[in-house]
N, C-alpha and C positions, 0 to 999 in steps of 0.2 A: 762118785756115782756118775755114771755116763748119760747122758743126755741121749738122749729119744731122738730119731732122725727120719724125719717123714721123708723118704726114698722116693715117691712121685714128685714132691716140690723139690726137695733136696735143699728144705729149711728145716734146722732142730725145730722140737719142741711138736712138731704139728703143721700144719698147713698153712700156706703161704699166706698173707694176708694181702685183700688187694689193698693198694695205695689208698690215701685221699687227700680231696682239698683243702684248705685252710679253714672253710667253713663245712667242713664236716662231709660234703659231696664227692660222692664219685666222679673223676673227671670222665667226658664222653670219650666212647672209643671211634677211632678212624672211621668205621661205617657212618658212623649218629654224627660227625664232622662232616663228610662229605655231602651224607643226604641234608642238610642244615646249607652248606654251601651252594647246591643245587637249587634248595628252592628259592636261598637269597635271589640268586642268578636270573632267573627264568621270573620271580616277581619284579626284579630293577628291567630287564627285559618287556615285560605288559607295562608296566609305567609309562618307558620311554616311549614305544609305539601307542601307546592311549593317549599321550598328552602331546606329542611332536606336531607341528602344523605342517601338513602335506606339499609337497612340492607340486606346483601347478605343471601343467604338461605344456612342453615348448607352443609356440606360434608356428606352425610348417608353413615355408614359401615354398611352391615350387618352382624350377628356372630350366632352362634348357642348354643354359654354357654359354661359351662365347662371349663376344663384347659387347653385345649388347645388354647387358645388365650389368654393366660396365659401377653403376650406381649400386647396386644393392652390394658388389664387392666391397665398396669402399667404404659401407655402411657401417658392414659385419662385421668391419676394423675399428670402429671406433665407440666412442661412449655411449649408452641406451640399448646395445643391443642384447643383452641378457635377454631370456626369456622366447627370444627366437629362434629358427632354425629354418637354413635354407639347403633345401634339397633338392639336387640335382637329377634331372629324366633326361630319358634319351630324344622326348620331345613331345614338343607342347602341347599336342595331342593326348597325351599320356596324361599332362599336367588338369587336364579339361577332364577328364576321366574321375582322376584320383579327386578334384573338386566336387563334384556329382556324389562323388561316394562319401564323401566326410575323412577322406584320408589326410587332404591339406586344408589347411584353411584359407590359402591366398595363393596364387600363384598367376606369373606372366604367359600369359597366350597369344598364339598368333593372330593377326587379324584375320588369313587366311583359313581359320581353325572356327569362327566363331559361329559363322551362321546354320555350319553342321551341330555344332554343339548344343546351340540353343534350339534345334529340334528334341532334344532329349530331356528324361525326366529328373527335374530337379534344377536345371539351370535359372528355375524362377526363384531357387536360395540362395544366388549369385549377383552382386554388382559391382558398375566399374568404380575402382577410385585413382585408376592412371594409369600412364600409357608412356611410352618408349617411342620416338620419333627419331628417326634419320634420313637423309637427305635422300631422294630416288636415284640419282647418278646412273645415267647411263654406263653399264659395265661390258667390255668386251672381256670374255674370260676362253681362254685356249687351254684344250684338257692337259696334262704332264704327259711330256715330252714331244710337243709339238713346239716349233722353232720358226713360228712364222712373221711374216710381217704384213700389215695393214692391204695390203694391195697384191698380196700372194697368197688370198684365201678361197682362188679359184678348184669347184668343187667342193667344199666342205659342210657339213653337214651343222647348223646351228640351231642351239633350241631357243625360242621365243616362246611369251606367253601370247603372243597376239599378231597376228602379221601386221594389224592396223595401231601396236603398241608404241608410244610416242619416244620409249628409251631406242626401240628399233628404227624410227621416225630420226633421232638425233643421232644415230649412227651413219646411217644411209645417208646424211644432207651431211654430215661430217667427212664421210669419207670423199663426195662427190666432190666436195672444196681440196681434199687433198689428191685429188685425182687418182683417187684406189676406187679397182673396180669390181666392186661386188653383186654383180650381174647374176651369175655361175655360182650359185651357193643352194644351198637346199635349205627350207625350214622348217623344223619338228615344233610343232604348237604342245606347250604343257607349260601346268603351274609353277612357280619360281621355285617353290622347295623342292618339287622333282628336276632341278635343273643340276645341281652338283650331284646327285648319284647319277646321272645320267652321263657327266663326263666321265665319274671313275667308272663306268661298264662302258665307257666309249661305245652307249648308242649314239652319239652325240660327239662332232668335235670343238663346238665351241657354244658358249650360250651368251644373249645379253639378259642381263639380269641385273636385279637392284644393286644400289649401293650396299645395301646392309647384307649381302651377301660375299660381297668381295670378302673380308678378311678369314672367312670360312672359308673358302676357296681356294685362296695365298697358303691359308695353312694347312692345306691337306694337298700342296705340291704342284696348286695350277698356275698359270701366268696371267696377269691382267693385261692385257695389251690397247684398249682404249680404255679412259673413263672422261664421262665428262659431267660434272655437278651444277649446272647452269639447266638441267633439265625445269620445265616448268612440268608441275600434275597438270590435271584435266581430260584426262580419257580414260577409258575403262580398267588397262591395267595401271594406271598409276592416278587414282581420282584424287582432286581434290576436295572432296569432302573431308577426307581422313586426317586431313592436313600431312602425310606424310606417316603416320602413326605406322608402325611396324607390330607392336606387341602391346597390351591390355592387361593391367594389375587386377584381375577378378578376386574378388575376396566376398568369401562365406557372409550371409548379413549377420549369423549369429554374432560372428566376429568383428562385427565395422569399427568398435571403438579400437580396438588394436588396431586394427585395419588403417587406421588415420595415425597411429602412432608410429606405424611404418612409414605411412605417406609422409609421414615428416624427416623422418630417419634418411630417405631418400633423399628429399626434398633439401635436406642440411647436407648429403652429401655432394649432391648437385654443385654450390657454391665451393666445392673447392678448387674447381676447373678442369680443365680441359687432361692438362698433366698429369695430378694427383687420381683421375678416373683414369688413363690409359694403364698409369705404374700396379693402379691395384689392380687392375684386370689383367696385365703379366705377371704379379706375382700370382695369379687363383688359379691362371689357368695356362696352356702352356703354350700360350700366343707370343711371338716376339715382342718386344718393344718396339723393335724397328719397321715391325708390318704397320703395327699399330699407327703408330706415328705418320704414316703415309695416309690414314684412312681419316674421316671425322668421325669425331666423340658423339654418341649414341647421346641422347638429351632425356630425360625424365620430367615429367609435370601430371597434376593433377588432371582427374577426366571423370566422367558421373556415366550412369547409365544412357546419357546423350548420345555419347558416341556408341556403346553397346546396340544402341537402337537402329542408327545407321548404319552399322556393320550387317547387320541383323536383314535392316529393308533392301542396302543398295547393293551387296556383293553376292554373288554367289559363292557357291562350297569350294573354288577354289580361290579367290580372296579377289576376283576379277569384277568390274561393276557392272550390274545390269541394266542392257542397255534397252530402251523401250523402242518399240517398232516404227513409232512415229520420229525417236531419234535418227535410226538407222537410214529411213528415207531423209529424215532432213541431211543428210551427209551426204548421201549419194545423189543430191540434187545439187550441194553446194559442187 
């Protein structure tokens, strides 16, 4: 007898039978696997984000470049700095900004920046914990591609902050000892940070300006042709009040306990000297070694809203000190 051929299954006897498991169940098909795989996925997924502890959001420094934050380079290199971030503006001004706004929470500004800034709203969420010092040095700086010397600057056009400025003071008594005669020169009055773009627009063929501007100047192609570091402060453009201070570590108050944990970061990296601050500032940034090495090391220390406050009373909005009426006659009596 022939057996029966169910021709849809193409199994004798009758229809196919489905499979089963050892206990007696259907095994699931591909769909009822996947969807079973999906919602493993997506519940190990809610777990992980429900119970993960959140990454805190960095510390932001703001900085401006250069060697003078010679210290926070050498910082960023070593042990403790997890957790920070220092970000680079095109200038300190920007840096004073972005504070106001809650964008950074710390950042170095000028001293010339401060008493603008603290006319605006919110610099009462701001105070100091330190400050960046370097020597005033009288700088003779001659714009790129001028080839002159000391005593063949007859004509030339140089910018000063002060005709009565004491780095001006120690050029003019320096040159008179080497009997170079700078009689015949012309002087344009403006703030020290409008002094380097003013060489590269050659309004300007030479400027005296601080120390802490020379290696900014060296590296965008100018000559130094006098300097001399034996300046003493004491007048408007170079007071000594400031003790020499150049730049101000402002930091958020929400943030001061950070804030002190940086000041220390600095502070430790301070003690590694002179050397180890010039090496990290050429590797950050794309200053020679060899300029360097010509220049002095930028210094870091502690400072409170002390100085903030002096900035504030004794400078005006271009970082010049104000001078009182009663001073100005007692000058011009001496």
């Amino acid at each position: 007898m022939t057996a029966k051929v169910n021709r849809r299954h193409g199994v004798p006897g009758g229809p196919a039978r489905i499979p089963q498991g050892p206990n007696g169940l259907r095994p699931p098909g591909l769909k009822r696997l996947l969807s079973m795989f999906f919602i493993a996925l997506v519940s190990a997924l809610l777990l992980f984000y429900a119970f993960r502890t959140p990454r805190p959001a960095p510390f932001r420094i703001g900085h401006s470049g250069g060697n003078l934050v010679a210290a926070l380079y050498l910082a960023s290199e070593g042990e403790g700095w997890e957790g920070f971030d220092a970000v680079k503006f095109n200038s300190t001004a920007d840096i004073g900004y972005a504070l106001l706004s809650g964008g950074l929470d710390a950042g170095f500004v000028e001293i010339e920046k401060i008493r603008s800034l603290e006319k605006l709203s919110g610099f009462e969420n701001l105070t100091g914990m330190g400050r960046i010092t370097f020597p005033y040095g009288a700088t003779l700086v001659l714009r790129r591609g001028l080839n002159l010397r000391l005593g063949e600057l007859k004509g030339i056009r140089i910018a000063v902050s002060s005709p009565r400025c004491v780095l001006l003071g120690a050029l003019l008594k320096d040159a008179e000892r080497l009997r170079a005669d700078l009689s015949d020169v012309s002087y344009e009055v403006m703030p020290f940070d409008a002094m380097i773009p003013a060489l590269e627009s050659k309004t300007v063929d030479a400027a005296v300006i601080k120390g802490a501007f020379a290696v900014a100047a060296i590296h965008q192609g100018h000559s130094v042709l006098y300097q001399n570091w034996d300046v003493q402060p004491g007048d408007e453009c170079c007071p000594a009040i400031v003790d020499q201070a150049v730049q101000v570590l402002l930091v958020r108050k929400e943030q001061s306990g950070k804030g002190e944990a940086l000041t220390n970061l600095l502070l430790l990296a301070e003690t590694e000297g002179p050397d180890a601050l010039r090496r990290a500032t050429a590797r950050r940034t794309a200053l020679s070694l060899e300029a360097l090495d010509r220049q002095p090391v930028p210094a870091f220390d502690r400072a409170d809203d002390s100085l903030v406050a002096l900035l504030t009373e004794f400078l005006d909005d271009d970082g010049i000190r104000i001078v009182e009426e009663d001073e100005e006659h007692e000058e011009e009596d001496e």
